[in-house]
Each structure stands twice: as structure tokens, then as C-alpha cells.
Phi, psi and omega in degrees: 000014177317148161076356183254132172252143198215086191326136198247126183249014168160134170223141155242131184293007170110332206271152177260121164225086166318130160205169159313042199319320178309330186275313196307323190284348159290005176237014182225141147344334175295320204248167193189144191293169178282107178292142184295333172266347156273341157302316189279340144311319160335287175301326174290325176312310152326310125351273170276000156287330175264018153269318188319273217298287177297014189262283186331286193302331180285339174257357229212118173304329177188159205208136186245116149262144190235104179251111175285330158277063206267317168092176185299318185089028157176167200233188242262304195283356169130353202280166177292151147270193169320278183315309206279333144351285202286310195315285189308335181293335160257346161298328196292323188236036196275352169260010195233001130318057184296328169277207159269158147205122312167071185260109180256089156292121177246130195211111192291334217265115177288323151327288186320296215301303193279347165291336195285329189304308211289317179302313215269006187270336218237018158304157144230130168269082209318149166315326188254040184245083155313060199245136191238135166232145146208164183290084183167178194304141154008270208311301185306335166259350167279349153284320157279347183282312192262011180292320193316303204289333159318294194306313159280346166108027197250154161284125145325124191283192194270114113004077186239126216224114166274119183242085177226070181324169161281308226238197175220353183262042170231355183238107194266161160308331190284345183290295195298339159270350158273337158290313179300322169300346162276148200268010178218048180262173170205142177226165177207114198278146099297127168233133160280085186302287210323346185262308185328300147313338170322281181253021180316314194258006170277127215280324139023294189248029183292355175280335173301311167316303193279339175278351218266295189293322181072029181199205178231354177315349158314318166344315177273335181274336168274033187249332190295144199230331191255126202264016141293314154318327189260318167294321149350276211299308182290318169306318191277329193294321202283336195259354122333283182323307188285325195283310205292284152320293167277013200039003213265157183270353179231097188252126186248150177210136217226113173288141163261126149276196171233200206263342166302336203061041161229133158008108115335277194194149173247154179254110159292102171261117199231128167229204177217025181215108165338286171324319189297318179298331165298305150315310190295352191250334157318296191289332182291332178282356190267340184310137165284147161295087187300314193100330176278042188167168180213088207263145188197128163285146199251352202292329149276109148292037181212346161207084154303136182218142201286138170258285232306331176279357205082207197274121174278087187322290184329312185290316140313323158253001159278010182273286201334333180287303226273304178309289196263011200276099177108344189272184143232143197204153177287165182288324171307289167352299203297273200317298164342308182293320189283327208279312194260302197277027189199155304176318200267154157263183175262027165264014185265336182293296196296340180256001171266336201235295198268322179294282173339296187298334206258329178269351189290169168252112337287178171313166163234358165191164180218158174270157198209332167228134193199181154296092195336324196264343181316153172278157148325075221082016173239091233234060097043129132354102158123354181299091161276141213230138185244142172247125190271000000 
């Protein structure tokens, strides 16, 4: 991102003024309590920033996070917010940062900006820990970050862009697709179905709609009465957009429900890198169950599957039986297959899937090609397995 200038409204310069943020924040209006579903975003953020980072900063002179919502940067009881998560998730690996990084908080709120300033102060920071918050919408500064770079002829370094909007009319598609046009971005959307579904059918708003979607085909769907139907519609809609529209080839999406068991919002995850998609189903399976919420992957609405209950051996292995039933595929094939087409990771295929399916009476699968020396319940690299 050299030669790209990104108008700067506050660098704290590294030095520490430690303070009582938990009291300070009992004293402003800004602030608000921690949802039990934005705690468990947190965590899958969390998470995978501390997969991210050391990956990234170890192949890459610099690497960029982009929070477009950034918030005060702590909550009314003390927990962190978004920016200081990522602030701290790389600090955990600052030494093994040989490069920049490049932290851009965006905050409409004049009030947030300045708490969030009081929070990253009470940081100690490395020199090559860059962090800019600035004042003003998403789309528009992020939109000026990349015209600069359209302008100097430069690529967006490698990218990880928190898009979590209040609302649902400041993240548009066309954003998320200029962000997607760097080939080493990655982004993870909150979409608020619940306001969506809100205001779907308020004839008011279709430019919002229509920038959200990037098409009108929302249309039809707030046309749908049954509202299983319709969330079906919009999800499959929002996520057709990112794969089609925005390219990215690997798009995944994780429901929250509340204690009602209604919709919240769904979390979009889109990358162009295998591995990446593989942390992320890392972090997601690690999230603990809050209670306040009911997390799921989401992405077959016809086989929703519970992160919060584990993993459904049974369910794994009939996508594989529905899949491979008669085929023979290497053991990579496999793990390939569960990392982009299944819910699951692949550390889940052999002991959930293929050591069962290999002990049932009969069998469900044989091994057919292996290592002489192989073990029994063991898929060794090169391993090809035919299912029956």
C-alpha cells in the first residue's frame, strides 16, 4: 500500500496510558451492553485473527485489518470491542511480525472515536503497529482507500475487513466487491436479516435494498408470506451475490438465533483461499455456547447443522455416502471435499467418518490403495479409499 495516503485522524504512537477503562465506560452514554451473539462473534473474530495474523505477517511485508463499524472499543462491563480483539490478537504474535500492519477503524460517532482513541492509548504498541481510526461512513472511507490505490496502480496488501454493520443500508455489494477484487482479501459480513425482514416490504427503502443486494431480486422475496421462506430466500440470495457478483469462491454463512429462537443476523465469510476457509471453520467450531444464542452453520438450508451441539458424525457420513457411494477418491479428495462442500472440518473426517464407516458390519468402505505398512483406522497420505 506504499504511496497510498489514507487521511490520518489519530496514530497513538506506541506509549502507554493504562486506565480504568471499565469505570471510564460507565460514564458515557456510548456505550452498551455485550449480547450474548455478539460475544460469540467475537470469538469466532478472535479466533481467527489468531490464525490469520501469523500466517499473513510471516509471508507478507504488510497486512491490513479494516473494522467499517468499529464502536467505542469496549462494552458497559469492560469486555472488549472489535478493534481492541484485533488490536490484542496481534500483539499475542508481535513478535514474530517482522513486517506492518496496518489497523483502519472506522467510526461515524464522534463520542465512539473518541473512546475508542482512550481504549487503543491504554494499548503499548509496537512501531510497526500502524493504527488509524477514522471519522466518517464505512462505504466512503473505504472507498477512498481504494480509489487511492485504483489510482496509484497498486494492490490492497493481504486484508482481513470486519463488515458489521447496526443496520443494514451502509454495506453495499458493490463495496464488497472492490474490496473482493484484491486477490488477497478476505471479508466477514454481518448481515442483519432481522431489520431486513423488518423493512423488506417498506416500499421506502429499494435503493437500500438494491445497493445491499446489488440486484432487485430481493423483491421476490419479500414477496414470500412464509417467513421460513423468505429467510431461506434472502440468505440464498445474499450469498448467490457474493459468490457470482463479487467472485469469491469460497463463501460460508453462520446463523445467530437468540433464546427465542429467531434469526438475528447471519455471518458471511468469503475468501479465495482454501487455507483461509480452514481457519475459519477452525474458529467457528471452537466457539463456546453462551446461552444467550443458538449458532449454526447455515450455508444448505436443507442441512443446517448446530455448531454449539459438535459435530454430527451420522450426518457426515451420509453427505460422503450421497457423494462418493460407488466412487473411489484419495484421502486429500476427501479432506478436500469436507473443507469446501460440508459444514465440518477435516479433522473430523477420519474419526467421525472413515474409522466407523471402515469398522461397520459390513464395512462402508475399504481401503484399496495404501501403504503396505498401514494401520488399520489410519489414512496416511496417498491413501485411496473406495466406498461401497
Amino acid at each position: 500500500m506504499s504511496g497510498v495516503s489514507i487521511p490520518l485522524v489519530w496514530k497513538w504512537p506506541g506509549t502507554d496510558q493504562s486506565g480504568d477503562l471499565a469505570a471510564m465506560a460507565k460514564r458515557l452514554d456510548t456505550i452498551w451492553d455485550l449480547e450474548p451473539h455478539t460475544a460469540a462473534k467475537h470469538a469466532i473474530l478472535r479466533r481467527y485473527l489468531q490464525a490469520w495474523i501469523p500466517i499473513l505477517s510471516s509471508a507478507h511485508q504488510r497486512i491490513v485489518y479494516i473494522d467499517g463499524f468499529a464502536g467505542p472499543g469496549i462494552y458497559s462491563r469492560g469486555e472488549d470491542g472489535s478493534p481492541v480483539i484485533a488490536l490484542k490478537s496481534a500483539l499475542a504474535h508481535a513478535q514474530r511480525i517482522s513486517g506492518g500492519m496496518l489497523f483502519l477503524f472506522v467510526e461515524t460517532d464522534p463520542k465512539r472515536k473518541e473512546n475508542l482513541k482512550r481504549c487503543v492509548s491504554s494499548l503499548t504498541l509496537p512501531a510497526n503497529f500502524d493504527v488509524r481510526i477514522e471519522l466518517g461512513e464505512c462505504e466512503e472511507v473505504i472507498t477512498r482507500l481504494l480509489d487511492g490505490l485504483d489510482r496509484a496502480h497498486a494492490a490492497l496488501a493481504p486484508t482481513f475487513a470486519f463488515l458489521d454493520p447496526f443496520g443494514f443500508s451502509h454495506t453495499s455489494l458493490a463495496l464488497v466487491q472492490r474490496l473482493m477484487s484484491h486477490q488477497r482479501c478476505e471479508v466477514l459480513i454481518t448481515f442483519m436479516y432481522e431489520e431486513i425482514n423488518r423493512f423488506l416490504s417498506q416500499e421506502q427503502m429499494p435503493d437500500n435494498f438494491n445497493g445491499l443486494f446489488g440486484c432487485e431480486a430481493w423483491k421476490e422475496c419479500s414477496r414470500l408470506a412464509v417467513p421460513s421462506e423468505r429467510k431461506r430466500c434472502l440468505r440464498q440470495l445474499y450469498q448467490s451475490q457474493l459468490e457470482q457478483h463479487a467472485r469469491i469462491p469460497y463463501v460460508r454463512s453462520f446463523e445467530m438465533a437468540n433464546q427465542r429462537d429467531q434469526t438475528d443476523y447471519f455471518l458471511f465469510f468469503g475468501t479465495r483461499s482454501i487455507d483461509g476457509l480452514r481457519k475459519m471453520k477452525e474458529a467457528m467450531w471452537k466457539v463456546d455456547e453462551a446461552g444467550g444464542y443458538r449458532f449454526s452453520d447455515a450455508t444448505d438450508p436443507d442441512q443446517i447443522v448446530l455448531i454449539g451441539t459438535g459435530p454430527d458424525g451420522r450426518d457426515l457420513r451420509q453427505r460422503l455416502t450421497d457423494t462418493y457411494r460407488g466412487k473411489t477418491a484419495s484421502i486429500d479428495e476427501l479432506e478436500k471435499f469436507v473443507i469446501e462442500k460440508t459444514p465440518y472440518r477435516e479433522t473430523h473426517l477420519r474419526r467421525l467418518a472413515l474409522i466407523p464407516m471402515e469398522s461397520a458390519v459390513p464395512p462402508q468402505l475399504a481401503v484399496i490403495d495404501a501403504a503396505a505398512s498401514r494401520r488399520k483406522s489410519t489414512y496416511p497420505a496417498g491413501t485411496r479409499i473406495r466406498f461401497v
